[in-house]
C-alpha positions as CSV (number, residue, x, y, z in Angstrom):
1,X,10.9,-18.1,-26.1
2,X,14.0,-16.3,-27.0
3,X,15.5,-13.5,-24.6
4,X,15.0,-11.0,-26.7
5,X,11.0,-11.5,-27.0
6,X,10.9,-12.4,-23.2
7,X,12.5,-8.6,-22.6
8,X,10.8,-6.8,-25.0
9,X,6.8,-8.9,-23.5
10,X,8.3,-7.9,-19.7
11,X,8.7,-4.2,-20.8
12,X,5.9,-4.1,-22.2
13,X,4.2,-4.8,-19.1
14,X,6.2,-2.5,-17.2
15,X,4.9,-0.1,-19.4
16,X,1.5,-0.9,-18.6
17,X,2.3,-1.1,-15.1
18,X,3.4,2.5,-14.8
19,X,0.6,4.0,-17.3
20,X,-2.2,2.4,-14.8
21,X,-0.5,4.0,-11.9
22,X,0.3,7.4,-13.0
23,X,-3.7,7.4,-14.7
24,X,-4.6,6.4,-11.0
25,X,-2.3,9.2,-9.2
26,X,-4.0,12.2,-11.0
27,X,-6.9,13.2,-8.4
28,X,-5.5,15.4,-5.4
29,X,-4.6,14.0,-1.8
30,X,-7.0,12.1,0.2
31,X,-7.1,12.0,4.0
32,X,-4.2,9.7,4.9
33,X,-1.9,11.3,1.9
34,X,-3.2,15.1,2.4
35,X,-2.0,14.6,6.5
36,X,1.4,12.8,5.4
37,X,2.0,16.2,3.5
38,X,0.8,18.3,6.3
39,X,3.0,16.5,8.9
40,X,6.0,16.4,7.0
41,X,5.2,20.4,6.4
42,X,5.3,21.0,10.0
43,X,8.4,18.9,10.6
44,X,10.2,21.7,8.8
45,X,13.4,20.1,8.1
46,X,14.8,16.0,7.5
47,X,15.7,16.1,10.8
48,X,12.5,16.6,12.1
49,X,10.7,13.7,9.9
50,X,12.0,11.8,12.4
51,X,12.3,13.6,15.5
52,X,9.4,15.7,15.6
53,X,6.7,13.5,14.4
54,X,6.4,10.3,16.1
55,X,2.6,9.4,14.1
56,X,1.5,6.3,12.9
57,X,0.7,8.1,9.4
58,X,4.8,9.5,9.3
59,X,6.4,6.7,6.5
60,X,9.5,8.2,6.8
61,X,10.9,7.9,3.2
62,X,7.8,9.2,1.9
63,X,7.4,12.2,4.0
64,X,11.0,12.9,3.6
65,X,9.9,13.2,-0.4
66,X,6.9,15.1,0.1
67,X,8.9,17.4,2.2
68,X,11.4,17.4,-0.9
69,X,8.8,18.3,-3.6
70,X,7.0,20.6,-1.1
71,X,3.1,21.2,0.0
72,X,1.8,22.5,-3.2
73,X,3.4,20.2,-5.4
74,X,1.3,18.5,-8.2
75,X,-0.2,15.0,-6.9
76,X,1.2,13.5,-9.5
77,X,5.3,14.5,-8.4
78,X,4.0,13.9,-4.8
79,X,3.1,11.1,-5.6
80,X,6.2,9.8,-7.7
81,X,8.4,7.7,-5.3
82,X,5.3,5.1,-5.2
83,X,5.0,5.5,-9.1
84,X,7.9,4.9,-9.4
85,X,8.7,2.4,-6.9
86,X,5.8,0.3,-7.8
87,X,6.7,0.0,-11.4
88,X,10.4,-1.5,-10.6
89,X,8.5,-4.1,-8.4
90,X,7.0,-5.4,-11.4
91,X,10.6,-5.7,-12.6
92,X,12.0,-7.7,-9.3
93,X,8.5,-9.8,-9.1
94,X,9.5,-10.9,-12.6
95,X,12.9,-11.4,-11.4
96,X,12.4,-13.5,-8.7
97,X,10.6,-16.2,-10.3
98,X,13.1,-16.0,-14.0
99,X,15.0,-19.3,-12.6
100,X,11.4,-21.0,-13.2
101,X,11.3,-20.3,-17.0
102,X,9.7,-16.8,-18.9
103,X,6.5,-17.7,-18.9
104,X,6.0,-17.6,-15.0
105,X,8.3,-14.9,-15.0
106,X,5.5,-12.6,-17.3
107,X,2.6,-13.7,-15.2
108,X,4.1,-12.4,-12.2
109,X,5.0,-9.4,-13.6
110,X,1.3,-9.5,-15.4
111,X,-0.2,-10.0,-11.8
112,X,1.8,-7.2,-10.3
113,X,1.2,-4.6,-13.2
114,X,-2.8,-5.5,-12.6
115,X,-3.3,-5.7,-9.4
116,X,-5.6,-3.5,-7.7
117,X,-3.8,-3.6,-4.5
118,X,-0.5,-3.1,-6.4
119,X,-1.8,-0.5,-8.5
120,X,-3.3,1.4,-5.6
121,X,-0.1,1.3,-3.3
122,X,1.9,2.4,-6.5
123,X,-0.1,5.5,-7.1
124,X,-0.8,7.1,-3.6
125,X,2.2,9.1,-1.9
126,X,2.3,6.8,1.1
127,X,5.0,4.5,2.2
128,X,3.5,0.8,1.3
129,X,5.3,1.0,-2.4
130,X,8.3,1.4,-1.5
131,X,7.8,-0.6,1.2
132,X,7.3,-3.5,-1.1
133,X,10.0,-2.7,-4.0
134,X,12.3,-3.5,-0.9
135,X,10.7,-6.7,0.3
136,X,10.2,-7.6,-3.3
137,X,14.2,-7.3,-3.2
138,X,15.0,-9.0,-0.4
139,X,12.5,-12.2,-1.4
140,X,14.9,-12.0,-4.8
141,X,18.2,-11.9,-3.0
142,X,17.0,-14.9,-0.5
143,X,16.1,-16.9,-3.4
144,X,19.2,-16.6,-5.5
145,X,21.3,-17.4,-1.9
146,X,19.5,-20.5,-1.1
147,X,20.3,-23.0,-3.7
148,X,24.3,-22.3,-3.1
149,X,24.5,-20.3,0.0
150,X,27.0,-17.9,-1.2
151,X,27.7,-15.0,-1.5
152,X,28.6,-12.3,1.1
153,X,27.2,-9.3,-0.1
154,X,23.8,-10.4,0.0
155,X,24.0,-9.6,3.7
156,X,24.6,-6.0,3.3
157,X,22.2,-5.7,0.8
158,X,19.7,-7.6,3.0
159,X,20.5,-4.9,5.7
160,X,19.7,-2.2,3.3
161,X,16.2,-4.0,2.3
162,X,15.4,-4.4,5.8
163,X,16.0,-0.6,7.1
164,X,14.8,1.0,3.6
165,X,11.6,-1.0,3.9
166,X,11.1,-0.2,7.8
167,X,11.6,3.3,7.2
168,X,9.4,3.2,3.9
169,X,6.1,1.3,6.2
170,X,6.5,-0.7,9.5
171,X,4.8,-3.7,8.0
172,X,7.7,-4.6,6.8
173,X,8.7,-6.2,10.4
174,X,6.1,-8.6,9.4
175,X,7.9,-9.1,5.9
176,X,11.3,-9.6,7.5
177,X,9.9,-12.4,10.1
178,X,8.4,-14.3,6.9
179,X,11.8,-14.3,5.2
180,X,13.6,-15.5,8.3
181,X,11.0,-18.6,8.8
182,X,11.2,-19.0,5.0
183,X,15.2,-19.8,4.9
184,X,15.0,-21.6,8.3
185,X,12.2,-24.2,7.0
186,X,13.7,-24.3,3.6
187,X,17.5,-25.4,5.3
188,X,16.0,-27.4,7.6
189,X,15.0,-29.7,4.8
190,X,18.8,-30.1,3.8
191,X,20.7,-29.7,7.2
192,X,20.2,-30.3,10.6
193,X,17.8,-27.9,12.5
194,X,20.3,-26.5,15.0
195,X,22.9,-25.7,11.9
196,X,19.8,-24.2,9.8
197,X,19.5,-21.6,12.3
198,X,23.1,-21.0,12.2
199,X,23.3,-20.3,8.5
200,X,20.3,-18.1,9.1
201,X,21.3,-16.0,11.6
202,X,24.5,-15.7,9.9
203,X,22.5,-14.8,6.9
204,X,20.6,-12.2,8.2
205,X,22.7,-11.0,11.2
206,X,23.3,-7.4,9.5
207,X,20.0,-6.9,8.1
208,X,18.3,-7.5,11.7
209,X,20.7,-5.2,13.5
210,X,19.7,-2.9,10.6
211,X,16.1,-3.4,11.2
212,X,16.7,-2.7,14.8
213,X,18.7,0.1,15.0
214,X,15.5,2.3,12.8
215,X,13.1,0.2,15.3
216,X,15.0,2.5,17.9
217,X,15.4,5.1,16.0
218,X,11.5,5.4,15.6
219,X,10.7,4.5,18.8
220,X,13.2,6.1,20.6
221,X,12.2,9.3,19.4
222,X,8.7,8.3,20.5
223,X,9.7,8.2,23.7
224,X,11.6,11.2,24.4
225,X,8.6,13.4,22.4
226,X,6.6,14.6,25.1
227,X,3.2,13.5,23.1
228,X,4.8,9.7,22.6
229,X,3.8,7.9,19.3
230,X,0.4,8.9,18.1
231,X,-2.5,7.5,16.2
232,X,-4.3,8.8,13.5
233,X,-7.0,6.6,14.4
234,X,-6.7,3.4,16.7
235,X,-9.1,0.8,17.2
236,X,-9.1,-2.3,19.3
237,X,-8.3,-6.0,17.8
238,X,-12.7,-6.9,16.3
239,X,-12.9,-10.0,14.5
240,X,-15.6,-9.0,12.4
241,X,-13.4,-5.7,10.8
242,X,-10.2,-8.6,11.1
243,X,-12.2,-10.5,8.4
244,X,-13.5,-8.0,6.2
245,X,-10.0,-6.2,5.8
246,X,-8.3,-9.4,4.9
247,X,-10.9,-11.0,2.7
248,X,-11.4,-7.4,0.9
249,X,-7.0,-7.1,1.0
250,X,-7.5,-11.0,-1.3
251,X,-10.3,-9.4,-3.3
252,X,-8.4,-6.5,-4.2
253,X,-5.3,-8.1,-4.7
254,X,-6.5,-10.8,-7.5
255,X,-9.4,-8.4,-8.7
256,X,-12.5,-10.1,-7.6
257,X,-14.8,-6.8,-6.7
258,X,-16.7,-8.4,-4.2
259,X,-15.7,-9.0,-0.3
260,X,-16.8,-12.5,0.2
261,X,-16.1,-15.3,3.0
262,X,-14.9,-17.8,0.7
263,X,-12.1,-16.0,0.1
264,X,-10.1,-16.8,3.2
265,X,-10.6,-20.8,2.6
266,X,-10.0,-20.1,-0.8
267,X,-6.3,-18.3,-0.1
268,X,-5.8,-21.5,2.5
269,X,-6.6,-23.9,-0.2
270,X,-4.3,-22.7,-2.7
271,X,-1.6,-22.6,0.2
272,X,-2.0,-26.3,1.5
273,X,-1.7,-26.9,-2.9
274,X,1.4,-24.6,-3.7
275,X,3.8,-27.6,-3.9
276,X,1.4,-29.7,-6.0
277,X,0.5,-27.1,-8.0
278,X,4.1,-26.1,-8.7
279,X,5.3,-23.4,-6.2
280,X,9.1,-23.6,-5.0
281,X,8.9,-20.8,-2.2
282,X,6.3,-22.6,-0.5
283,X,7.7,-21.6,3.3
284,X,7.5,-18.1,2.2
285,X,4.1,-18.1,1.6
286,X,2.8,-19.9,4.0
287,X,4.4,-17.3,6.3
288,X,3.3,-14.2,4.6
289,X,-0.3,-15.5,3.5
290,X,-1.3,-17.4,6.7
291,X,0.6,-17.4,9.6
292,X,1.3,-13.5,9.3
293,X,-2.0,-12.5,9.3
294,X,-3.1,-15.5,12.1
295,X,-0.5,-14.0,14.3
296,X,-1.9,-11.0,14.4
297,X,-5.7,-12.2,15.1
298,X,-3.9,-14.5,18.3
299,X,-2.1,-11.1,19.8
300,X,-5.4,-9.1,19.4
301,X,-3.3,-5.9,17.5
302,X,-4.7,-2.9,17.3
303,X,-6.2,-1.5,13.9
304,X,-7.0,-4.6,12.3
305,X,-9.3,-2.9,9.7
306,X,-7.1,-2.0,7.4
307,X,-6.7,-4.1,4.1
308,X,-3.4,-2.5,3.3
309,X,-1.9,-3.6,6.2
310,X,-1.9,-6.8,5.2
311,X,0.2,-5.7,2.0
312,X,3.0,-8.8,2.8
313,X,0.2,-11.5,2.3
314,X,-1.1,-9.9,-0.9
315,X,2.8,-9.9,-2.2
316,X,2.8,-13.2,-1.0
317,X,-0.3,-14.5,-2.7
318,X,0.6,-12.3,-5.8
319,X,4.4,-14.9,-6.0
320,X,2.2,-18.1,-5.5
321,X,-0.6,-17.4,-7.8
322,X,2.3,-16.8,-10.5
323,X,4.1,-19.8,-10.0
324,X,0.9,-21.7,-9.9
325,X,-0.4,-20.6,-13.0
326,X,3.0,-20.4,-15.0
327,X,3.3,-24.2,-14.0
328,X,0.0,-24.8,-15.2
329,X,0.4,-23.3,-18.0
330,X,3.8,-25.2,-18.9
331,X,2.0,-28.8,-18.3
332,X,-0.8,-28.4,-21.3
333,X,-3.5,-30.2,-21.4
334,X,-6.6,-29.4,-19.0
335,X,-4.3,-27.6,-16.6
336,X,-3.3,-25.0,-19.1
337,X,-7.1,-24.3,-19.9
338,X,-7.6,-24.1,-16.6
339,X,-4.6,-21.8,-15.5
340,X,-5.3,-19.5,-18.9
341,X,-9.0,-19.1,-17.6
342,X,-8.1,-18.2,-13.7
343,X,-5.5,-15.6,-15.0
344,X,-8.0,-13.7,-17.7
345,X,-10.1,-13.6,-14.9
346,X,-7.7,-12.2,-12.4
347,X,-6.4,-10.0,-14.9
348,X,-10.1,-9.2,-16.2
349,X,-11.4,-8.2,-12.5
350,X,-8.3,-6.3,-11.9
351,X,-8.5,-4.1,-15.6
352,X,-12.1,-3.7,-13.8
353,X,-11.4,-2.3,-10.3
354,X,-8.4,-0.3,-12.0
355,X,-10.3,1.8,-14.6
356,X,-13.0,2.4,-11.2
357,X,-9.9,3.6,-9.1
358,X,-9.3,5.9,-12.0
359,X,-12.3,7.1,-12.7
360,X,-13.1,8.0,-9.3
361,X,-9.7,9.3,-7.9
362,X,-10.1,8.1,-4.2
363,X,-13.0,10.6,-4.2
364,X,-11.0,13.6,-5.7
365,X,-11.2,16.5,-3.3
366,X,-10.1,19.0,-6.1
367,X,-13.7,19.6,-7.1
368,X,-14.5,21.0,-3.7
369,X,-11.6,24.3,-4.2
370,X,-13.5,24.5,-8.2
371,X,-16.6,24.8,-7.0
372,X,-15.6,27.5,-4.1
373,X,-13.3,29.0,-6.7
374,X,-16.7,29.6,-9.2
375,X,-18.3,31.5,-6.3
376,X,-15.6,33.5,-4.8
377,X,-12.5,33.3,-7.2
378,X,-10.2,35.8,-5.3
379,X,-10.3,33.2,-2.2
380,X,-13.2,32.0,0.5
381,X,-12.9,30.8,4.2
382,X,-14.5,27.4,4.6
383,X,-16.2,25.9,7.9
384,X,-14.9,22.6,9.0
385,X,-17.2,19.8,10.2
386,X,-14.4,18.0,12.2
387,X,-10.5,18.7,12.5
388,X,-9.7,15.5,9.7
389,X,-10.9,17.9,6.4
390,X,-8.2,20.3,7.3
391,X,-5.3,18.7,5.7
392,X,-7.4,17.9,2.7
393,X,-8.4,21.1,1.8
394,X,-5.2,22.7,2.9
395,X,-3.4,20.1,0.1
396,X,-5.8,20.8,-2.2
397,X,-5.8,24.9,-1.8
398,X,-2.4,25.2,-1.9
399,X,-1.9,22.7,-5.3
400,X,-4.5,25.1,-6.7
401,X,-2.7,28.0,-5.6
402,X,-6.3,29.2,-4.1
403,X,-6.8,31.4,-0.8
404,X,-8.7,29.7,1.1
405,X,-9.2,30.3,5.2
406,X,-10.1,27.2,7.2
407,X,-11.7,27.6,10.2
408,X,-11.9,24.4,11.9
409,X,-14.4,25.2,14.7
410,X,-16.6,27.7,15.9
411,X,-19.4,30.3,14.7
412,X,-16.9,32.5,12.4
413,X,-18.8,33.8,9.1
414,X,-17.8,31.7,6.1
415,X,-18.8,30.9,2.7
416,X,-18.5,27.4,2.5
417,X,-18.9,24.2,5.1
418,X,-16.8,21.3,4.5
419,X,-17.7,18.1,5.7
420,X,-16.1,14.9,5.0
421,X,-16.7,11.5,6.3
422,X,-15.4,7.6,6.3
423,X,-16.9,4.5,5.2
424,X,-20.4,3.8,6.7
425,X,-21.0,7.5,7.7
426,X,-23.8,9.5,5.9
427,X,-24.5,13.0,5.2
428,X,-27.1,15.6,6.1
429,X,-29.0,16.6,3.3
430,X,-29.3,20.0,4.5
431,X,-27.3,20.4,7.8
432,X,-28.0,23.7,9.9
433,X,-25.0,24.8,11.5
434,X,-25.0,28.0,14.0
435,X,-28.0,28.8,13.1
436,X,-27.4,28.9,9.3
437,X,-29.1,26.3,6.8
438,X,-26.4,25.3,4.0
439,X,-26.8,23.5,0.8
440,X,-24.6,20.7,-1.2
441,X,-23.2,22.0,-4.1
442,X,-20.4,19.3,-4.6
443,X,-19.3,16.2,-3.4
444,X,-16.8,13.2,-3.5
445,X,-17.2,9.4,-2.9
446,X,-14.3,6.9,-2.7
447,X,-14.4,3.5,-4.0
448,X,-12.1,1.1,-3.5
449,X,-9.1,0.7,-1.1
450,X,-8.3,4.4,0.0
451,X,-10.0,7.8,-0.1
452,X,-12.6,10.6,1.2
453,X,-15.5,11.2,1.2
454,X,-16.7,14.6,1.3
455,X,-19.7,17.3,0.6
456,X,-19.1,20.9,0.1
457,X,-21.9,23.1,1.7
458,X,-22.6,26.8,0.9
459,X,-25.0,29.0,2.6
460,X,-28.4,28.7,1.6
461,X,-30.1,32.4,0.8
């Protein structure tokens, strides 16, 4: 394959990489976005993004550009730092594997431009895209260093990975301990143990005194807040929602749409068979797919329902699965059959899952300000179930430039009762709140990875 087709084939799927995620960034805010926006309104100034906010849902880079774009900004410009921050991944996932030959190198960027967890994370105005542009980065950096071990600037631009991605999402701790074990495992192959830590700590010296100087920053301004770092919502350390996140995170990421057991062995398997079935980074991802994730069921954290949380195992299956089938594909014979077949399927669930995310929006809560708009178009009050719809309809009002008062408790008259719930929770039919009966006349359902639901009540004559 000749340079020029392999550029104009990886462009190509750029291209399609950034269509999928700006057709799956067009509904407005949902929950976790909708309270980014609000938080970063209320911090007023940069300053206060990370003074002031100390929450679990502050991804400092992101709410820094939502401030920058302001509260009643279109979704889709809200939303544009993970557009486009998702669409150069595809680029540096390419990148990474290139040494190996094109044809791995336009799977991975194939796998990346498809995947539902990529394409979700790309398209929502969060911090996990950006997030994993820079550990995308730093994996390409490590892996051009290894083979000569030159090369000073790497470690500055290590250091800038390592602080941008903390201060995009805190997963990327978890990203930065997988590339240190990564190097010290691979040198330890070539060099004596006590001299591969050397090189390593020399290595990444800068970018961990990076990484802990925004730890303090974060957590330092934690401390002195009076309210300390908050939670959106925390939960213990269950092994049943442990499992179900991280065998719906695999589902998601290689487009299989249904959350099943087998997953897990299945993600082990193809681990314990990376070097046989042509995989050079295999440290990496035994870090970032299993020991990553294993680490955190042994420590008990908190909040271990989350499939996005495990976004450095998904990148890390997402690299494996491309050298994998690249290699597979390069050997003929049954193996290419047999590689071709496992990535149209891949690529076949995630078109799937995709054109579901984009269809449905997270649950799109822009209906709810229509349907109040059809009944009172010079503005309304709406009655809030519980505090969480505030944000959501306060995005939403103000990207509709519609009045709207929210009252978020209470017996005050309104026209309209909001009530919004997460996965698992149901709705009354016909609810009777302070001794008024009210009626649906819209609702939302999210499917997928991230979203609202929600039903929109009026009084009922």
């Amino acid at each position: 394959m000749t340079e020029r087709r392999y550029t104009g084939l990886l462009c190509g799927i750029v291209l399609l990489g950034l269509a999928l995620r700006i057709a799956s960034a067009q509904g407005g805010l949902w929950l976790d976005e909708a309270w980014s926006a609000e938080l970063a309104r209320q911090a007023g100034t940069p300053l206060g993004v990370f003074l002031n906010i100390n929450h679990d849902n502050n991804h400092h880079l992101n709410s820094l550009w939502m401030q920058f774009v302001g509260f009643g900004a279109p979704p889709l410009l809200q939303r544009a730092l993970s557009i486009v921050s998702g669409t150069i991944a595809i680029f540096v996932a390419a990148a990474i594997v290139r040494p190996r030959g094109p044809t791995i190198a336009l799977v991975a960027a194939l796998l990346f431009a498809v995947s539902p967890m990529m394409v979700t994370m790309g398209s929502e105005a969060r911090g996990y895209a950006p997030m994993a542009l820079a550990l995308l980065t730093a994996i390409l950096l490590v892996a051009r260093w290894l083979p000569g071990q030159s090369g000073e600037r790497v470690r500055l631009r290590l250091a800038l990975c390592f602080a941008l991605g903390a201060l995009s999402q805190m997963t990327m701790v978890f990203g930065c301990v997988a590339l240190v074990g990564w190097v010290v495992f691979t040198l330890s192959a070539r060099m004596p143990r006590l001299e591969a830590i050397r090189r390593t700590l020399w290595l990444f010296a800068p970018a961990l005194l990076a990484l802990a100087a925004v730890l303090t920053l974060i957590f330092g301004a934690a401390y002195a807040s009076p309210t300390g770092f908050r939670f959106g919502d925390y939960k213990s350390f269950e092994i049943s929602a442990f499992l179900y996140a991280i065998n719906e995170m695999l589902g998601y990421t290689i487009g299989w749409p249904v959350v099943s057991l087998w997953l897990i062995p299945a993600a082990l398997i193809l681990v314990a068979l990376g070097r046989r079935g042509g995989a050079t980074h295999v440290a990496l991802y035994q870090f970032a797919i299993v020991a990553f994730p294993a680490t955190l069921a042994l420590l008990h954290a908190g909040n271990p329902g989350y499939p996005r949380y495990y976004l450095v195992a998904a990148i890390g299956l997402l690299l494996l699965l491309s050298e994998m089938i690249g290699t597979m594909i390069g050997r003929g014979g049954w193996q290419r059959a047999l590689a071709l077949a496992g990535l149209a399927a891949i690529l076949g669930g995630g078109a799937w899952q995709d054109a579901d995310l984009i269809h449905n929006q997270r649950g799109d809560p822009d209906p709810a300000i229509t349907a109040m708009r059809a009944s009172a178009p010079n503005g309304s009050s709406v009655l809030l179930d519980r505090s969480t719809g505030l944000a959501i309809l306060a995005a939403a009002a103000a990207q509709a430039r519609y009045p709207l008062q929210i009252v978020r408790s209470g017996c005050t008259p309104t026209g309209f009762l909001f009530i919004d719930r997460f996965k698992g929770e149901g709705f009354p039919s016909a609810p009777l709140h302070c001794g008024v009966r009210w009626h649906p006349i819209a609702s939302g359902r999210a499917h997928g990875l991230s979203g609202t639901h929600w039903t929109l009540y009026a009084r009922r004559p």
